[in-house]
C-alpha positions, -999 to 999 in steps of 0.1 A, spaced: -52 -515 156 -42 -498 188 -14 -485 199 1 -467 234 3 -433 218 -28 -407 208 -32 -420 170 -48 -381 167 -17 -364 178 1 -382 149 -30 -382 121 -48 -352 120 -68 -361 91 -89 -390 84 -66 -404 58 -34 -391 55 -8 -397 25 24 -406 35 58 -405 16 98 -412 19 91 -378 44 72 -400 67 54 -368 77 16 -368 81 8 -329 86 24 -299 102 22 -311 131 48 -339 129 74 -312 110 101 -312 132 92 -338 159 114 -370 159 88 -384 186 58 -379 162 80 -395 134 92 -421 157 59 -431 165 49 -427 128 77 -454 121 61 -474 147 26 -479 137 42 -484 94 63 -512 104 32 -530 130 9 -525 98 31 -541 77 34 -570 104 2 -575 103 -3 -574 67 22 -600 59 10 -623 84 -30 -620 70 -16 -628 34 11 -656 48 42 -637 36 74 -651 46 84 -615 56 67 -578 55 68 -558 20 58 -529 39 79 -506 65 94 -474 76 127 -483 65 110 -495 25 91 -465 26 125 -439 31 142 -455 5 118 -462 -20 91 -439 -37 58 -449 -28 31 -437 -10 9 -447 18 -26 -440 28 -31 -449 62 -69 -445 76 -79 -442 112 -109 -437 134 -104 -413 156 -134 -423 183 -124 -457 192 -103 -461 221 -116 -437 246 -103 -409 221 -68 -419 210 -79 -431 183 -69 -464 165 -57 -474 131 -76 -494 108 -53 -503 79 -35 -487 51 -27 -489 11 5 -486 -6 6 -478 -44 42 -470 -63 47 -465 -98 66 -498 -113 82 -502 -151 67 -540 -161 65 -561 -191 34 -572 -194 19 -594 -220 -15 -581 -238 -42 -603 -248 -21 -612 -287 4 -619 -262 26 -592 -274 51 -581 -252 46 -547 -237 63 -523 -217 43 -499 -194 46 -479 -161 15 -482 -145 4 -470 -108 4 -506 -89 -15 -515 -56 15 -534 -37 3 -535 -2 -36 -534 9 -45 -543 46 -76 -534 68 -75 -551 105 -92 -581 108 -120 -568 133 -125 -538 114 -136 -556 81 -171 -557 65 -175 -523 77 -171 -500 42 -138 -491 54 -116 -506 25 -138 -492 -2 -140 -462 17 -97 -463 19 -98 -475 -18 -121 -447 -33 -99 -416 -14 -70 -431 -33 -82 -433 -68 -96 -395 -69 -65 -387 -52 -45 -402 -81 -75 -392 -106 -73 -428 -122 -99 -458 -128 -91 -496 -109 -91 -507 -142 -54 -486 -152 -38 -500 -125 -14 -533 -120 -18 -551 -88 10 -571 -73 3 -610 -61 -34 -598 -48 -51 -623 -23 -81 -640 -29 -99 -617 -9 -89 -584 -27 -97 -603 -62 -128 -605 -47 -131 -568 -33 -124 -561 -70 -152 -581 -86 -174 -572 -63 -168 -530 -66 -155 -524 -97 -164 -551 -119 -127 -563 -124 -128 -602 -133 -112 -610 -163 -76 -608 -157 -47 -610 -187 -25 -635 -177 11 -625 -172 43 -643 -164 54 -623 -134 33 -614 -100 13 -586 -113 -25 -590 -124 -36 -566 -149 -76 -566 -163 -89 -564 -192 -93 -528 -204 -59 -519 -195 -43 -522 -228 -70 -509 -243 -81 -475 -226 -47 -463 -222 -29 -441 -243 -3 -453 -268 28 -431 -252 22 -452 -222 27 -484 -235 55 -491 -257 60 -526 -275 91 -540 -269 113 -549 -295 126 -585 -303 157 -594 -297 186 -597 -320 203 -627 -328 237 -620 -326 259 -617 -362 290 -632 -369 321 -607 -361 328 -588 -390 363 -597 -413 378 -560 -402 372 -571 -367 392 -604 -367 420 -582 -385 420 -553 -359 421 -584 -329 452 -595 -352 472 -567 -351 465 -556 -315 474 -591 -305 509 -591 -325 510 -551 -313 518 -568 -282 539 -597 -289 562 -571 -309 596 -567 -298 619 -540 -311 644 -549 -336 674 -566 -342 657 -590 -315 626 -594 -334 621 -627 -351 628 -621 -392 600 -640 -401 573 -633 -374 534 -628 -382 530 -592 -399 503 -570 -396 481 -560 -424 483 -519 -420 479 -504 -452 518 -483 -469 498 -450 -456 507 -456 -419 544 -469 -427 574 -441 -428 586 -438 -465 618 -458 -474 651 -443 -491 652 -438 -519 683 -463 -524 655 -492 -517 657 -519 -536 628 -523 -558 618 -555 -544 614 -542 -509 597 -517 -520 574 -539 -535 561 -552 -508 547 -520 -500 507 -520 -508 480 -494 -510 450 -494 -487 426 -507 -511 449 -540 -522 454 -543 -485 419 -549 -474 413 -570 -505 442 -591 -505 443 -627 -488 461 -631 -454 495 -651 -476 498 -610 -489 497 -592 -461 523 -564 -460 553 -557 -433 544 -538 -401 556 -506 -396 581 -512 -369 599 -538 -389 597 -515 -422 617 -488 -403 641 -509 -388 646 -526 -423 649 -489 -437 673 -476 -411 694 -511 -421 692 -506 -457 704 -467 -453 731 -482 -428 741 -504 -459 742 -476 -487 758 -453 -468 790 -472 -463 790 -485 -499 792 -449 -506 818 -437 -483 798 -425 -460 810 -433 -427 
């Protein structure tokens, strides 16, 4: 693929890597023209991709690359046009977490390196240069085809893969990704992790329904004397509830319960709340105090 610019001013190297930077070499460090032009020929690529594999719209650009982590290795020829050299496609890898199904089916949770974007220009093919392109990136990564996911791959780059490295039985999987045979098996057990089932959700515990209870009359509660006398009480154990005179009557004392009766006991049992205890105390007190001349 040409382009107006000198492709060698912007590539010094045969292949260059390219990340987030979008810097190929010192030479673009501090140039926004070079990385201008840089953004240029990512986003024409990625044209050019999407339109070989009939995508709707390109998975590849400058403005993917910045803001995600992947990497691109872009491969020119630096001879053709008179010099200035032209591009003759690229490949993008990025690490992705999947969940993948093995061959029992199992479910299983990886991170593999995955070949999302692979493009050489149409007039350029059958020339060695996507094996060539391919190759430089897997001793660059130091990893076998085999370890690696491959997202929706065309017909064409199935075949590239059968026909270099022997990758043709596939695992079937429910998403986009093709994974081979050998995958599960030659890669370490850190890196794959099975995921666990899902559980079914219980039925809400009886001390749940009771703290929903009293929060619920918590708010309802209005402070006495406008209180209703015979409102819903809340089952809160005697230890929370201030201590009543001791010129109680013994049946209001009564109703008092200890913590472990409280938990145990059915809802017909359940003891005063502790606003309505004090206000019934501070009454009662009221009560003995004038009886006994206290006024």
């Amino acid at each position: 693929m040409e382009f107006p610019f000198n492709i060698n001013h912007l590539f010094s190297e045969r292949i260059s890597v390219l990340d987030e930077v979008l810097v190929a070499g010192r030479k673009s460090v501090g140039r926004p023209d070079h990385q201008a032009n840089i953004a240029t020929v990512i986003d024409e690529l990625g044209k050019a991709s999407a339109k070989a594999q009939q995508l709707p719209a390109s998975i590849t650009s400058a403005s993917k690359m910045q803001s995600q982590k992947h990497q691109l290795y872009l491969l020119k020829d630096g001879e053709r046009n008179g010099g200035r050299g032209v591009l003759v496609g690229f490949l993008k890898v990025g690490y992705k977490k999947l969940f993948l199904l093995d061959q029992q089916g199992v479910h299983i949770e990886a991170e593999p390196l995955c070949v999302l974007d692979f493009y050489i220009a149409e007039s350029l093919q059958r020339h060695g240069y996507g094996l060539e392109l391919f190759d430089f990136m897997l001793q660059h990564k130091n990893l076998e085809p085999v370890m690696m996911a491959y997202d929706r791959p065309s017909p064409k780059f199935q075949s590239f893969l059968s026909k270099h490295y022997c990758l043709t039985q596939s695992v079937p999987q429910v998403n986009n990704f093709v994974v081979f045979e050998g995958f599960f098996l030659n890669r370490a057990a850190a890196q794959l992790r099975k995921v666990p089932l899902k559980k079914t959700d219980g039925e809400i515990k009886p001390y749940s329904l009771l703290e929903r209870e009293a929060v619920r009359q918590e708010q309802r509660a209005l402070p006495w004397p406008f209180a209703p006398p015979h409102s819903p009480q809340l089952l809160v154990s005697s230890q929370f509830s201030h201590p009543q005179s001791t010129a109680s009557s013994p049946s209001k004392a009564a109703t008092r319960s200890d913590p472990a009766s409280a938990l145990g006991s059915s809802r017909e049992q359940s003891p005063q709340s502790p606003l309505i205890e004090r206000c019934r105390a501070r009454r009662t007190n009221s009560l003995n105090g004038s009886q006994l001349g206290f006024h």
